[in-house]
N, C-alpha and C positions, 0 to 999 in steps of 0.2 A: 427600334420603334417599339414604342407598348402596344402592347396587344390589349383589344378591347374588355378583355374576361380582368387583366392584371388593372387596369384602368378604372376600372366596376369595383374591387375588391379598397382597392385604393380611395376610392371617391367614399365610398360608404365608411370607410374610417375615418377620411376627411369629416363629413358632415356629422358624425356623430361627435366627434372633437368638438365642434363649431354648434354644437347641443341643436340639432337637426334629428327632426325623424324622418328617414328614410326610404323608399319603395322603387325597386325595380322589377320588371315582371321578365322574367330569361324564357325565351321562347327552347324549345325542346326538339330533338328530331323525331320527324315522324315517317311513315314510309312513303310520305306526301314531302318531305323536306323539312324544314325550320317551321314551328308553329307557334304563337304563342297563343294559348286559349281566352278568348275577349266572347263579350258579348256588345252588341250594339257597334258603335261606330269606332270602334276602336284601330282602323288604317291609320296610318301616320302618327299613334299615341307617342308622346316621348318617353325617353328612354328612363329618364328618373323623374320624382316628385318627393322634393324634401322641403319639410314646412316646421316652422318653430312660429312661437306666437309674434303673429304680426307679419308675417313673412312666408310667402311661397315662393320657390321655386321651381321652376320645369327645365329639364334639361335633355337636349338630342345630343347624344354623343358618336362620331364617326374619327374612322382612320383620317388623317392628316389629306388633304385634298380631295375628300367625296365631300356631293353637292347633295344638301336636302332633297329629300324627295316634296312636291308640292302639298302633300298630305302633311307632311311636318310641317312645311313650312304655317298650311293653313293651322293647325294644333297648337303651332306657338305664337301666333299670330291672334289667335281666340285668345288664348291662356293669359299674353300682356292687356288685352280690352278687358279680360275680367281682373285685372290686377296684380298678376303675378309677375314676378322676375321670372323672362325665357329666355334661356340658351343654347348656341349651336359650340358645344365643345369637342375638338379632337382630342385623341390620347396623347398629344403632347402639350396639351393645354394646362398644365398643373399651377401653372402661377397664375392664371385666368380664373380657376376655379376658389383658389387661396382668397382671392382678391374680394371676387365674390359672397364667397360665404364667410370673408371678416376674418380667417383664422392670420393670425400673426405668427411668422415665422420663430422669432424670438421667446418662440414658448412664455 
């Protein structure tokens, strides 16, 4: 199984391939647990936002069988009504992800 960190490292080389620019915000440990520093309504942000002209993406990416939490869901739910391509990807979604951001295998 990919681990989430090797999956992240992967996707951003993906979409830079596929001439996407890229942003994930990696939360950090604190002596409070996993944080990532937001301001405003940032519960349920997705995990990535990669946009080239004419094109957004948002993406929630989880291990293989976890369920959004209803704050994702509502984030990518918002994110299609203002026009963006949303997705729920697992780490073993690689040919999901290919599909989507158009890169062809065949170099």
């Amino acid at each position: 199984m990919t681990t989430q960190a090797a999956f992240n490292t992967w996707l951003l080389d993906i979409a830079h391939l596929a001439e996407f620019q890229a942003v994930h915000f990696r939360p950090a440990r604190t002596a409070h647990g996993w944080r990532t520093p937001v301001q405003g309504d940032g519960v349920g942000w997705p995990d990535w936002v990669l946009v080239q002209p004419g094109r957004i993406i948002v993406a929630e990416i989880t291990q293989p069988g976890k369920r959004l939490t209803p704050e994702q869901e509502d984030w990518l739910e918002l994110w299609e009504q203002a026009g963006a391509e949303a997705y729920h990807w697992t780490t073993e979604d690689h040919e999901k992800v290919m599909k989507a951001l158009r890169v062809n295998r065949r170099g």
